[in-house]
C-alpha positions as CSV (number, residue, x, y, z in Angstrom):
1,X,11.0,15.0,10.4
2,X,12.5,12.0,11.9
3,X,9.8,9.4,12.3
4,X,10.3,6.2,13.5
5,X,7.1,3.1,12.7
6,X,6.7,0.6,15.6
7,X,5.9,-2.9,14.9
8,X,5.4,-6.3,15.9
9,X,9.1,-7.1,13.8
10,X,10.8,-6.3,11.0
11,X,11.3,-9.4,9.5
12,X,8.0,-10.4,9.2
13,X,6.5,-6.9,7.8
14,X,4.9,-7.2,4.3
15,X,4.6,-5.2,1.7
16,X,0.6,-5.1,1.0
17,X,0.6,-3.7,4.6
18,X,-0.8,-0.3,5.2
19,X,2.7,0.8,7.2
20,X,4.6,-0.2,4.3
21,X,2.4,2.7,2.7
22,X,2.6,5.2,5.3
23,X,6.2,4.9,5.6
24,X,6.4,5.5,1.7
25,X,4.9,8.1,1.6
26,X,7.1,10.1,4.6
27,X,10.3,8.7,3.0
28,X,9.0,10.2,-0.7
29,X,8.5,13.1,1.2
30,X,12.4,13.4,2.2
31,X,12.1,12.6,5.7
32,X,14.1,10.0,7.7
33,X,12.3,7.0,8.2
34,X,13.2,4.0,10.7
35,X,11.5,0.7,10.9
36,X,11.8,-0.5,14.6
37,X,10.2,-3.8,16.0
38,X,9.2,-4.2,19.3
39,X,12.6,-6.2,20.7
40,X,14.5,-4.1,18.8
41,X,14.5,-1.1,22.0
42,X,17.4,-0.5,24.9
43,X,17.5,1.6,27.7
44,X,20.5,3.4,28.1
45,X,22.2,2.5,31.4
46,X,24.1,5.4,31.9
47,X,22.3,8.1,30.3
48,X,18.4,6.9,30.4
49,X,18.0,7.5,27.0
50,X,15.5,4.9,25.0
51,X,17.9,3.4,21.9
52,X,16.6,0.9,19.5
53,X,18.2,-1.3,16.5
54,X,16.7,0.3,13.4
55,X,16.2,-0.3,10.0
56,X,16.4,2.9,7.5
57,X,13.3,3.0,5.1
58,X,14.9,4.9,2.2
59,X,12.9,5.3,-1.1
60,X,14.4,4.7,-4.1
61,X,12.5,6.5,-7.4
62,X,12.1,2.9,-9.0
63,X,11.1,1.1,-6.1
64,X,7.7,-0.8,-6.2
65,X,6.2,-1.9,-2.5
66,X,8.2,-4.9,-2.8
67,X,11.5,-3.6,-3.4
68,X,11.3,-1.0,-0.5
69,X,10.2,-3.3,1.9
70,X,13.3,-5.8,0.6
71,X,15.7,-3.5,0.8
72,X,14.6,-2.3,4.5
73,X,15.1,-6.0,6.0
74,X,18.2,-6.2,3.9
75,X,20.1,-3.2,5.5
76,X,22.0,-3.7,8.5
77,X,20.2,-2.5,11.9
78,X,21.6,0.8,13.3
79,X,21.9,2.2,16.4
80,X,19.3,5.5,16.8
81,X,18.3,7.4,19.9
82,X,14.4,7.2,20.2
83,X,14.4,10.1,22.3
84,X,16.0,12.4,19.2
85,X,12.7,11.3,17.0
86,X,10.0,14.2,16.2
87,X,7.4,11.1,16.1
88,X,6.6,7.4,16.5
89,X,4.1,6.2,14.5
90,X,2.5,2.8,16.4
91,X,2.1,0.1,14.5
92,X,2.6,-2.7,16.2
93,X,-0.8,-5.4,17.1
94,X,-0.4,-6.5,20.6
95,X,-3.0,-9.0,20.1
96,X,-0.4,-10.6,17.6
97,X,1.6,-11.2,20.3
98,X,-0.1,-12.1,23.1
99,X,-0.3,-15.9,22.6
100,X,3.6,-16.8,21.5
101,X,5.4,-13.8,22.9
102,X,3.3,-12.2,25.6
103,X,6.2,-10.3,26.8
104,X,6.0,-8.1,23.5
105,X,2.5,-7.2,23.6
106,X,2.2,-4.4,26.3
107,X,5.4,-2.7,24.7
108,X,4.4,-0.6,22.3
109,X,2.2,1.0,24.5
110,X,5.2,1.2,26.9
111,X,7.6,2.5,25.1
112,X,5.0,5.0,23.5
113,X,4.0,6.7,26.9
114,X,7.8,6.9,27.9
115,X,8.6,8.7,24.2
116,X,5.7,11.1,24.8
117,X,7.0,12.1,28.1
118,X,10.5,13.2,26.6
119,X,8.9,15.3,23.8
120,X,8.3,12.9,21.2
121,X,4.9,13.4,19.0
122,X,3.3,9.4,19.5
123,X,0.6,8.4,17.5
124,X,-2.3,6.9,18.3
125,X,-2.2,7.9,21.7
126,X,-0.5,5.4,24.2
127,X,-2.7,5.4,26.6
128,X,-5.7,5.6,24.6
129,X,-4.6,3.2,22.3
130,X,-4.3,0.8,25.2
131,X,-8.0,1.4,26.2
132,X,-8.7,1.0,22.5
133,X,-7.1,-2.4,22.2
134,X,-10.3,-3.7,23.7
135,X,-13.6,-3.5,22.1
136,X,-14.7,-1.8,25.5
137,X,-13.4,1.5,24.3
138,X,-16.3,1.6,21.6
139,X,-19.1,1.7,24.6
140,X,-17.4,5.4,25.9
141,X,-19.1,7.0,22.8
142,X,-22.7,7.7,22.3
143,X,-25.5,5.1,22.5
144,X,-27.0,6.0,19.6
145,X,-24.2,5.0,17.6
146,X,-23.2,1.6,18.8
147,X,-25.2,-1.7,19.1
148,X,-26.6,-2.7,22.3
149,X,-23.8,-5.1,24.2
150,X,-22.9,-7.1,26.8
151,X,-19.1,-8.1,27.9
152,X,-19.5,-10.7,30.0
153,X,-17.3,-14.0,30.7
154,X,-20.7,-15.5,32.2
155,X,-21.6,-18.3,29.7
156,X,-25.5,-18.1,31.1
157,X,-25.6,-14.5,30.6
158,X,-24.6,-14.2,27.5
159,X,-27.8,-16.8,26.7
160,X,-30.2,-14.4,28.2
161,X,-29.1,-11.7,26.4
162,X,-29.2,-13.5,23.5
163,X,-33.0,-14.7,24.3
164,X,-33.6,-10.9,24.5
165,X,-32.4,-9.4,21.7
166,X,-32.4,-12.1,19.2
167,X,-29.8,-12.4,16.5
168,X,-26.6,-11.4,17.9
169,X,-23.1,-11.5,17.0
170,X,-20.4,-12.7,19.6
171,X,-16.9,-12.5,19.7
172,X,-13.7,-11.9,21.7
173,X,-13.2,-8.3,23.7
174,X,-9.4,-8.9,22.5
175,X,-9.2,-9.9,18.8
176,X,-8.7,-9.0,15.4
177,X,-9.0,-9.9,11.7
178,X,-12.2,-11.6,12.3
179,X,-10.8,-14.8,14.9
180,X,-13.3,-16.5,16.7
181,X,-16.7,-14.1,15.5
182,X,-19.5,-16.0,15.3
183,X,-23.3,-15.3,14.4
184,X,-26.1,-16.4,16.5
185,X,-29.5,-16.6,14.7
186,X,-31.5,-16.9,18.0
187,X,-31.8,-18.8,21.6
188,X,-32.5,-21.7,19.5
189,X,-29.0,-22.2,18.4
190,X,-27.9,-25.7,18.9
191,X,-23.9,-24.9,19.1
192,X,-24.5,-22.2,21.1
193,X,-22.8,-23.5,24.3
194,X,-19.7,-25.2,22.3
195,X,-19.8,-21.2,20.7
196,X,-19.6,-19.5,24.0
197,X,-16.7,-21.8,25.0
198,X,-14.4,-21.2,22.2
199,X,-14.8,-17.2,22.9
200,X,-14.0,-17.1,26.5
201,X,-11.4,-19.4,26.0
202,X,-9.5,-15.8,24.6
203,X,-10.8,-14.1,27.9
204,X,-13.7,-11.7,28.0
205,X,-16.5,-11.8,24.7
206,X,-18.5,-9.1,23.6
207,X,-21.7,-9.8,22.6
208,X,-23.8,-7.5,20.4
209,X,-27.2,-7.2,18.6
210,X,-27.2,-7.7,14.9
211,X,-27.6,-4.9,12.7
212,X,-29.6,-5.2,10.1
213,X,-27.7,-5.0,6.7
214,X,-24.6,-6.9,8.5
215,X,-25.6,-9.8,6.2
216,X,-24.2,-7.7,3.4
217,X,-20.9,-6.5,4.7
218,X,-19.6,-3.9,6.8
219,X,-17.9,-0.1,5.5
220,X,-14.6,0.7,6.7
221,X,-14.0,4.2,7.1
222,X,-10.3,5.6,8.0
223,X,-10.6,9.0,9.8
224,X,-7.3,11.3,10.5
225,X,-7.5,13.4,13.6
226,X,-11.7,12.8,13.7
227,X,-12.5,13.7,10.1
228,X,-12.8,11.6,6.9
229,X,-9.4,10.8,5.6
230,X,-9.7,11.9,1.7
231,X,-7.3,13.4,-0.3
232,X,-8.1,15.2,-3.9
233,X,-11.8,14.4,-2.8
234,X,-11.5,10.6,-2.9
235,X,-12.3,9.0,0.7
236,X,-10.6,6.1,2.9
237,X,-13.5,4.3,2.8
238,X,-15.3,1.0,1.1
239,X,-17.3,-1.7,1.7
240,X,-16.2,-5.0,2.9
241,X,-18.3,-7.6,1.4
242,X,-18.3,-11.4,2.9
243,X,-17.8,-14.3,0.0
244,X,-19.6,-17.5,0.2
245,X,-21.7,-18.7,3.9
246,X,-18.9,-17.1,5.6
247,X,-20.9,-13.6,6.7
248,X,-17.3,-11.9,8.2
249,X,-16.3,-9.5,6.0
250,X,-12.7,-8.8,7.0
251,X,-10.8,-8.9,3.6
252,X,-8.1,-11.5,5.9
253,X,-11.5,-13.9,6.0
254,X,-11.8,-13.5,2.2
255,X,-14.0,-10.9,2.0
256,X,-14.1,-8.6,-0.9
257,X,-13.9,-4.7,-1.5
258,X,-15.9,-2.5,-3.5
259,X,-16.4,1.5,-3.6
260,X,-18.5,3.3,-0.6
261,X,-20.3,6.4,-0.9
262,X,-20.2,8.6,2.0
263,X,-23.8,9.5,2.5
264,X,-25.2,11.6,5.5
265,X,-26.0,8.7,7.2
266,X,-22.1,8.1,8.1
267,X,-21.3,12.0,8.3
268,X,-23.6,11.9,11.3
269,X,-21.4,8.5,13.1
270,X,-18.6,10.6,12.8
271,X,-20.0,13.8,13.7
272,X,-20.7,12.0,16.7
273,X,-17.6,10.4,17.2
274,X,-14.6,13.5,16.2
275,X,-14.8,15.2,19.4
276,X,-14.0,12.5,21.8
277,X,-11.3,10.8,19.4
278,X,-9.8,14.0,19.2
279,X,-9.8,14.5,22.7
280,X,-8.5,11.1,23.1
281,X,-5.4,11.6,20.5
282,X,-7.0,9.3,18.6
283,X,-5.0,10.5,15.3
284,X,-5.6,7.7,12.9
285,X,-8.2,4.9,12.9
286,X,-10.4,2.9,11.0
287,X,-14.1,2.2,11.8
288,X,-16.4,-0.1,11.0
289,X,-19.9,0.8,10.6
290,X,-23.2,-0.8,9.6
291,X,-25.9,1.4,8.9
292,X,-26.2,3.7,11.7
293,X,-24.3,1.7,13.6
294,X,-20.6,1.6,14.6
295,X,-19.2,-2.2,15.7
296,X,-15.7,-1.6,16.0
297,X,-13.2,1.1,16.3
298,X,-9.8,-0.2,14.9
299,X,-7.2,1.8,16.9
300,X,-4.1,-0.6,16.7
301,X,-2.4,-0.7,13.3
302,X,-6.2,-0.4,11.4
303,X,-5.6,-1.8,8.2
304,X,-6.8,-1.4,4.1
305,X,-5.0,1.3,2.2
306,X,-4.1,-1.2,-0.4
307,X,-8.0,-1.5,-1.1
308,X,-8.5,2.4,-1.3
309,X,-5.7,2.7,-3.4
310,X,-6.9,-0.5,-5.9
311,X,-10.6,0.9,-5.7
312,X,-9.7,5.0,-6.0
313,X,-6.4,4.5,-7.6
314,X,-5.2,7.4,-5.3
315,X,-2.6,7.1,-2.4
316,X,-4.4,9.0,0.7
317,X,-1.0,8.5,2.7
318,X,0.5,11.4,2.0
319,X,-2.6,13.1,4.0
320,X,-1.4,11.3,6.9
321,X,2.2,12.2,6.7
322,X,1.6,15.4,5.5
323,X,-0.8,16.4,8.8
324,X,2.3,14.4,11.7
325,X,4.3,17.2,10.1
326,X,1.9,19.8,11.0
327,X,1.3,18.4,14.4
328,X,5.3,17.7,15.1
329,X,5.8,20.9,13.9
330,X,2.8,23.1,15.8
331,X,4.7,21.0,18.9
332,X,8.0,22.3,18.1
């Protein structure tokens, strides 16, 4: 399999990152792996094919994380066709890119739907993906499983939602890694109004009731085409725990990680979920859930194998790898 992973840009990849893992694992498995970031693409004047500057991910029997991803931004870039690619893994995170190079953030999305029209096995989904880069995609799937919301960019309505339903959480439609989420005990809250401003200043926010047990932390969950992503019976799943007054738990906050049991309770979120991110070719994402409650579905590069693996001392990437083979081969 020749498998090409999408990102913001080489240079700046790291190690810890879940990618670096994925792409491991596919070039332990002996297939040909290219790193290619998102100004690293041409389109062929005279032949129309997509080209790209790429960087060979070869892995070496010695090589820790470090040295693999070293000794991809050492090599020289060379010169592949795109279109000649059995898949294209997406990991690029537009929202990166959307304040200092707005010009890179719709590409991967792009370049994704024009790679899936010539044949090319694209994963997530471009065009699902796109819809999933805003928290908007969560409120397709069934109420029961999501908190009740508003998106709104009306300051006054967001303060009579929050006089309804009490303690609330609000933050950006578009973000990640916990930017700009803030808590809101009640109506009563003094910095309300200076909290509202610094959301919509990033566009659209999403407001949503709290869940009960958010106080504690959040459990990620990584699912691979709409089941639990385990392999040798360990699961892609913990708990993200928030450290001192800060109450995000997103391990780039400083939160911490510990083991999660997968009880009924989350078999029935999913249960509820598979069909439709099936449907959607929704291959690979993380969600985070809150007793019976999804709040995010992380679509766009989702993030965390390096806890599974510290926690479980397993490496569930293979799993991945193993089932784009099946899927670029059933294609073939």
């Amino acid at each position: 399999m020749r498998i090409a992973f999408f990102v913001n840009d080489v240079a700046t990849e790291i190690d810890e990152y879940t990618t670096t893992r994925l792409a491991r694992a596919a070039a332990q498995d002996g297939h040909e792996v290219w790193y290619v970031g998102v100004g690293d693409v041409e389109l062929g004047k005279s032949d129309g094919q997509l080209v790209a500057r790429a960087h060979a991910a070869e892995f070496d029997k010695d090589d820790t994380l470090e040295s693999f991803m070293e000794r991809i931004k050492e090599r020289d870039a060379e010169r592949i066709v795109m279109d000649d690619l059995d898949a294209m893994f997406l990991r690029n995170e537009s929202i990166d890119d959307l304040q200092e190079r707005p010009w890179a953030s719709p590409l991967g999305v792009v370049f994704g739907e024009m790679l899936k029209a010539r044949g090319v096995t694209v994963v997530n989904d471009p065009t699902s993906q796109l819809r999933a880069t805003s928290k908007l995609y969560l409120e397709e799937f069934p109420q029961k499983i999501r908190p009740r919301s508003l998106v709104t960019r009306d300051p006054e309505a967001i303060e009579r939602f929050v006089r309804k339903v009490g303690h609330s959480v609000v933050k950006p439609l578009y973000g990640a890694k916990g930017r700009n989420v803030f808590m809101i005990e009640d109506e009563g809250e003094t910095n309300l109004a200076q909290i509202t401003e610094a959301v919509l200043q990033d566009g659209y926010a999403i407001v949503q009731e709290f869940i009960d047990g958010g106080e504690d932390g959040d459990a990620r969950i990584f699912l691979l085409e709409g089941q639990i992503l385990e392999r040798h019976g360990k699961p892609a799943a913990f708990r993200r725990v928030p450290t001192g007054n800060d109450p995000r738990a997103n391990i780039s906050t400083g939160g911490r990680s510990v083991p999660l049991k997968i009880g009924d309770e989350q078999r029935g979120i999913i249960g509820a979920m598979s069909k439709k991110l099936v449907a959607d070719g929704m291959y690979f994402v993380g969600i985070d859930v809150i007793g019976d409650k999804v709040v995010e579905i992380n679509a766009e590069s989702p993030g965390g194998m390096q806890s599974v693996e510290r926690l479980y001392e397993i490496d569930v990437c293979p799993t991945v790898i193993e089932a784009l083979e099946r899927r670029t081969a059933s294609k073939s």
